[in-house]
MOPAC internal coordinates of N, CA, C and O (Angstrom, degrees):
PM7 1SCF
backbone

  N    0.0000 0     0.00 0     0.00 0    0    0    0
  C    1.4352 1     0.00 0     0.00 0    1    0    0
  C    1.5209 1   108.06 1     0.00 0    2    1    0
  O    1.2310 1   122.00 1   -17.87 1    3    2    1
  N    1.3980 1   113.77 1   162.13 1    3    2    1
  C    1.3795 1   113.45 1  -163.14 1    5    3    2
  C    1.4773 1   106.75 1  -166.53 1    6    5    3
  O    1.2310 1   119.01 1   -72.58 1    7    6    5
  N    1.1306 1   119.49 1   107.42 1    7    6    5
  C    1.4640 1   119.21 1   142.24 1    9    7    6
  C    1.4547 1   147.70 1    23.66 1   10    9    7
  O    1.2310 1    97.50 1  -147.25 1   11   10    9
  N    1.3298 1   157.66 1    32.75 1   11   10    9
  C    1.4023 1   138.27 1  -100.27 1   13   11   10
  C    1.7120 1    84.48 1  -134.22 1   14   13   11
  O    1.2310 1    96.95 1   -18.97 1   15   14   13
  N    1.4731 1   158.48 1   161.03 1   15   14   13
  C    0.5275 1   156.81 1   153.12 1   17   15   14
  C    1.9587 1   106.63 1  -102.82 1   18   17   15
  O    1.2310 1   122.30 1   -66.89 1   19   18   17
  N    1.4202 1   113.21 1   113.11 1   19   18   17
  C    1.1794 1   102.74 1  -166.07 1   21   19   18
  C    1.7909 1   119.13 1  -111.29 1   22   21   19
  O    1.2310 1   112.13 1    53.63 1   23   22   21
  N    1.3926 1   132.44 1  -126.37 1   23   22   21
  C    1.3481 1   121.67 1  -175.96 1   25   23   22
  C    1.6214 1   107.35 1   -70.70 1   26   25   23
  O    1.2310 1   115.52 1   -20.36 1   27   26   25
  N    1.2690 1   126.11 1   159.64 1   27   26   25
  C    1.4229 1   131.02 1  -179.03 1   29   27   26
  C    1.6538 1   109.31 1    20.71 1   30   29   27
  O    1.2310 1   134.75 1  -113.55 1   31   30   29
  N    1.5368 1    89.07 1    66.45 1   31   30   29
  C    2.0552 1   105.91 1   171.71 1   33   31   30
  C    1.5063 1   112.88 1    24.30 1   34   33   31
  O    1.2310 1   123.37 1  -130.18 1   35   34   33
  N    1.2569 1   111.15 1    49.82 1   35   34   33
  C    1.3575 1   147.23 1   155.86 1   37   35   34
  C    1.6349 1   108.89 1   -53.45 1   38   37   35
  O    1.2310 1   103.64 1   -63.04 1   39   38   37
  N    1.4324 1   147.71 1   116.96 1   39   38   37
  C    1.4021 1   130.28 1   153.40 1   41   39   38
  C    1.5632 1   115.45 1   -70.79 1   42   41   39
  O    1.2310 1   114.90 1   -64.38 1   43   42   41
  N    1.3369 1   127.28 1   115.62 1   43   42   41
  C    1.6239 1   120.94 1   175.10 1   45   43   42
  C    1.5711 1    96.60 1  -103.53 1   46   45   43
  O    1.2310 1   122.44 1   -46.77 1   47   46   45
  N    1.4866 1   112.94 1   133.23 1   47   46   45
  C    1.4216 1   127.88 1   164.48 1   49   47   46
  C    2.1299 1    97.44 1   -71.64 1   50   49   47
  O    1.2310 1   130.26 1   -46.35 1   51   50   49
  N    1.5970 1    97.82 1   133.65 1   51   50   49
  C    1.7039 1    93.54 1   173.88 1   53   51   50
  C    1.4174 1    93.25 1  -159.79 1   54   53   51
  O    1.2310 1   129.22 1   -48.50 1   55   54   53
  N    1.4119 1    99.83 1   131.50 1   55   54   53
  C    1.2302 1   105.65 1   160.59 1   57   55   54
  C    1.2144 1   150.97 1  -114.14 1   58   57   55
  O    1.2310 1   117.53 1   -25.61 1   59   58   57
  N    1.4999 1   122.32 1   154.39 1   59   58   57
  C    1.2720 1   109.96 1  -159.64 1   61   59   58
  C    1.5140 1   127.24 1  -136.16 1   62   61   59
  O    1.2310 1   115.84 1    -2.36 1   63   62   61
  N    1.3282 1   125.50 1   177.64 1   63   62   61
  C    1.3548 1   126.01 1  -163.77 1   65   63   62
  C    1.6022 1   101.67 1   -87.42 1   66   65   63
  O    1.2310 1   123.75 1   -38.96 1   67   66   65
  N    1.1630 1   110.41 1   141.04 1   67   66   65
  C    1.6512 1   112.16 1   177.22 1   69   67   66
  C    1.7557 1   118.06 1  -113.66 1   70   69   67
  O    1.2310 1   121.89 1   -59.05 1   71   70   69
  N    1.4072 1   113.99 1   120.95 1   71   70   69
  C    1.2084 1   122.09 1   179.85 1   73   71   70
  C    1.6996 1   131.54 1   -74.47 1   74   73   71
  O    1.2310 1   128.52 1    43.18 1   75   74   73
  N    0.8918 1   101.19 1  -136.82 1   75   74   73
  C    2.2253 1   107.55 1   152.21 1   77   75   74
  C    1.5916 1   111.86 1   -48.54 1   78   77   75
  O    1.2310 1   118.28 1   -54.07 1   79   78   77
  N    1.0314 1   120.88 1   125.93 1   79   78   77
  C    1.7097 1   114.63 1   164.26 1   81   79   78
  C    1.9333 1    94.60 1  -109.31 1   82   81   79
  O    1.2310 1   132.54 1   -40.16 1   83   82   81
  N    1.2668 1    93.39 1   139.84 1   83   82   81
  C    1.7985 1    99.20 1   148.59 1   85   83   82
  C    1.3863 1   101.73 1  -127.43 1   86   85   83
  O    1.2310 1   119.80 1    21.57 1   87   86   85
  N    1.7462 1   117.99 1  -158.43 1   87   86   85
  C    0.9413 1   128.08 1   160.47 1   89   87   86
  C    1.6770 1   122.21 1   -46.61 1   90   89   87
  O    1.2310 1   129.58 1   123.75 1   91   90   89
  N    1.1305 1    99.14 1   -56.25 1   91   90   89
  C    1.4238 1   125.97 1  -175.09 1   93   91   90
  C    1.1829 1   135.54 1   -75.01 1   94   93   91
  O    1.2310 1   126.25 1   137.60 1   95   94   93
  N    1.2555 1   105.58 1   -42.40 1   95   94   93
  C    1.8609 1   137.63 1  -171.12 1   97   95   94
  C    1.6545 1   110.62 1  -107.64 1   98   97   95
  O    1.2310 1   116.57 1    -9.61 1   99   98   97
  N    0.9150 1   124.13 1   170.39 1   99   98   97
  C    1.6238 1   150.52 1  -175.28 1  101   99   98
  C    1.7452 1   118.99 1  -176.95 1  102  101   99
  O    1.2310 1   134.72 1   -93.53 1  103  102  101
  N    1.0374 1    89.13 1    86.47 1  103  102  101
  C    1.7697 1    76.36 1   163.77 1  105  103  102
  C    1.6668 1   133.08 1   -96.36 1  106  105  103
  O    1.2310 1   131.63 1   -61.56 1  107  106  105
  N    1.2793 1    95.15 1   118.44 1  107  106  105
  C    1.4964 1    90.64 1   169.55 1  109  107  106
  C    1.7947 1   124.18 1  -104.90 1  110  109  107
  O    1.2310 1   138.92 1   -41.24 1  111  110  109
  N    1.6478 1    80.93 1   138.76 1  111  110  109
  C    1.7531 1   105.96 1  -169.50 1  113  111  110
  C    1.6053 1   111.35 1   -70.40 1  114  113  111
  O    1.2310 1   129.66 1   148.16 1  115  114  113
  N    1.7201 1    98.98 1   -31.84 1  115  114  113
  C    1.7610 1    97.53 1  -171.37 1  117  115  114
  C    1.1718 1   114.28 1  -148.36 1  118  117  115
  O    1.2310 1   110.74 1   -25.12 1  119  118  117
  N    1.7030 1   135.02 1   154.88 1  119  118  117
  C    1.3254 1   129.42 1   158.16 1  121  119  118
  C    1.8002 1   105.88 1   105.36 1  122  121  119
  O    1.2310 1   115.63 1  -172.71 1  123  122  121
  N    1.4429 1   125.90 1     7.29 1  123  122  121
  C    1.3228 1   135.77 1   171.31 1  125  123  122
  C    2.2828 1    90.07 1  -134.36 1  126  125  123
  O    1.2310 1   140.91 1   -28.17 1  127  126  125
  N    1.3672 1    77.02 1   151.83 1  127  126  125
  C    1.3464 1    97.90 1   159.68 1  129  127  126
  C    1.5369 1   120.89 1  -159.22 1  130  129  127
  O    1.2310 1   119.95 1   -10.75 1  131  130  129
  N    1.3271 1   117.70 1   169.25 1  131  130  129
  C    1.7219 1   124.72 1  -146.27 1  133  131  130
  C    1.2333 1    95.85 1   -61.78 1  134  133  131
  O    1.2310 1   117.51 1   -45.83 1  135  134  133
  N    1.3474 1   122.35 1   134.17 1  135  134  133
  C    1.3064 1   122.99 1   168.38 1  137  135  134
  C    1.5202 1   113.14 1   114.85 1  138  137  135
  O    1.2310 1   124.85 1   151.56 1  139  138  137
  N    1.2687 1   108.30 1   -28.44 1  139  138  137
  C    1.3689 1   111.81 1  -176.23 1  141  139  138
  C    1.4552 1   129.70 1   -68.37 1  142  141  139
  O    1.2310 1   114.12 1   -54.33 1  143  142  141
  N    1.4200 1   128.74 1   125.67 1  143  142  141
  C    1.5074 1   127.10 1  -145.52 1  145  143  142
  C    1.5761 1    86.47 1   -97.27 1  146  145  143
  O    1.2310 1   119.19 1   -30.94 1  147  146  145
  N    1.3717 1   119.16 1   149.06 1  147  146  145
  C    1.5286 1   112.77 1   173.30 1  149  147  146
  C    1.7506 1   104.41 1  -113.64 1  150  149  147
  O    1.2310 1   117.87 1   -13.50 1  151  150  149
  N    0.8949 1   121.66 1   166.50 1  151  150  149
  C    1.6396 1   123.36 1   150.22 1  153  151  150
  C    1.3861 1   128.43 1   -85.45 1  154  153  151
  O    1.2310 1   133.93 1   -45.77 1  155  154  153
  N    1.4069 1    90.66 1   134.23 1  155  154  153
  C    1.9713 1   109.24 1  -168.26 1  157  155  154
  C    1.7751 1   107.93 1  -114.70 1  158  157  155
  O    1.2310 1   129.72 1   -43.98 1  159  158  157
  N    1.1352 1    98.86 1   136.02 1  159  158  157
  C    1.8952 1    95.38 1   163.88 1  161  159  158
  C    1.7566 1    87.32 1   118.60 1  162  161  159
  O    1.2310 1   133.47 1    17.23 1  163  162  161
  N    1.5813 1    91.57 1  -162.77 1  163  162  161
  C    1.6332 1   100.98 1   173.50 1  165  163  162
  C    0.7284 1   110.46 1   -60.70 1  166  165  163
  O    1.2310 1   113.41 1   -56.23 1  167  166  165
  N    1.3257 1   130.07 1   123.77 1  167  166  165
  C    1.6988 1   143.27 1  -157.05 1  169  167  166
  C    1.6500 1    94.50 1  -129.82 1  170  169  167
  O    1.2310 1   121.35 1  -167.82 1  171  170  169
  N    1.3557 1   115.02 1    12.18 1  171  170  169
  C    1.7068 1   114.68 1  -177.84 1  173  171  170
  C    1.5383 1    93.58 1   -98.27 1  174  173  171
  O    1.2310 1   105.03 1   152.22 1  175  174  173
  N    1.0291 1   145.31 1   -27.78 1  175  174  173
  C    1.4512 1   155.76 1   119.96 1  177  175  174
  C    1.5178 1   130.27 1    -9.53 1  178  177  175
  O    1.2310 1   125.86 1   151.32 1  179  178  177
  N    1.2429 1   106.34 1   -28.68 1  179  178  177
  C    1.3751 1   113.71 1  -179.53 1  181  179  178
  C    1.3483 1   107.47 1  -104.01 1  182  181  179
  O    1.2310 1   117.13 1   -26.90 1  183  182  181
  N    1.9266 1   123.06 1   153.10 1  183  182  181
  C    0.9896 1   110.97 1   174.36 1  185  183  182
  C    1.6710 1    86.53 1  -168.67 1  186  185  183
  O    1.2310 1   125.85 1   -32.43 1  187  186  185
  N    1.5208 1   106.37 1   147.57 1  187  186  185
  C    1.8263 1   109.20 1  -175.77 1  189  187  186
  C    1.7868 1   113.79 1   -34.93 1  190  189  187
  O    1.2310 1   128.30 1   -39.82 1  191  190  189
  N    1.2774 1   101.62 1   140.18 1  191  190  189
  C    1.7249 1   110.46 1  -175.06 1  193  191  190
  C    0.9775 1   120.85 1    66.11 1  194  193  191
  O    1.2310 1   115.74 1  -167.92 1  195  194  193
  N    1.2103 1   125.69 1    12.08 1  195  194  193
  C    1.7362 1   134.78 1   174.23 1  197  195  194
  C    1.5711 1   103.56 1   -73.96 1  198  197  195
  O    1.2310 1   120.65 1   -68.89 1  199  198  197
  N    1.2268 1   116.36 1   111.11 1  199  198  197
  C    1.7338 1   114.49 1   163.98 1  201  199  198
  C    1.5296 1   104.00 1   -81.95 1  202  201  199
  O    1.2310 1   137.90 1   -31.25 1  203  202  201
  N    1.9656 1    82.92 1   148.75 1  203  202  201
  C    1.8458 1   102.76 1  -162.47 1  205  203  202
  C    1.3703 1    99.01 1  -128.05 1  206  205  203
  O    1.2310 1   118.38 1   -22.90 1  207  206  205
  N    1.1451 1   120.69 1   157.10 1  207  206  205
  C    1.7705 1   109.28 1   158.51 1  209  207  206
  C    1.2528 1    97.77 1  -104.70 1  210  209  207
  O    1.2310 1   130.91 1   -28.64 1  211  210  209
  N    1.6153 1    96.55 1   151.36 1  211  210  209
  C    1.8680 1   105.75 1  -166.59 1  213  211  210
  C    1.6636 1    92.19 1  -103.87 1  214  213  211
  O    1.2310 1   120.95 1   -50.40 1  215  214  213
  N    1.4448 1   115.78 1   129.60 1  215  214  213
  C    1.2354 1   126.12 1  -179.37 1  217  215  214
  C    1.8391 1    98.67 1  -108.70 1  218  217  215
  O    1.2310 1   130.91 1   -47.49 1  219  218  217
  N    0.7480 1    96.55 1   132.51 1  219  218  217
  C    2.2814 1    98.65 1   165.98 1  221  219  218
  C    1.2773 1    99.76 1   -84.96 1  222  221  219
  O    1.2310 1   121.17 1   -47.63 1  223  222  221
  N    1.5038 1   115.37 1   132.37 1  223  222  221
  C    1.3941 1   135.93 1   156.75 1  225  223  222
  C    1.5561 1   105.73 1   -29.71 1  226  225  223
  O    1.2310 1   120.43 1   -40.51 1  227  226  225
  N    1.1061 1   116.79 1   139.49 1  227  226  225
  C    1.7049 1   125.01 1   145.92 1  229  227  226
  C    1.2531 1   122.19 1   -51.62 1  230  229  227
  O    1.2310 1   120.10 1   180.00 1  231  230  229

């Protein structure tokens, strides 16, 4: 499950299919598509319909 930030900075709970794990990496096979912004940070904080302000990475 994962994080999705959705219409008018909406949090949507979605879940998804999990590929290869390493240390580092995760790929997922299903349930994201291009474009889709996820949520980062304390994520114990987050929970469906929670409005966020969307900041861009540095």
């Amino acid at each position: 499950m994962v994080y999705v930030i959705g219409s008018e900075a909406r949090i949507e709970k979605r879940d998804v299919a999990l590929g290869t794990q390493t240390q580092q990496c995760v790929t997922i096979l299903s349930g994201l598509s291009a474009g889709d912004r996820l949520g980062a940070g304390d994520l114990s904080k987050l929970k469906g319909g929670t409005f966020v302000k969307i900041q861009d990475a540095p």
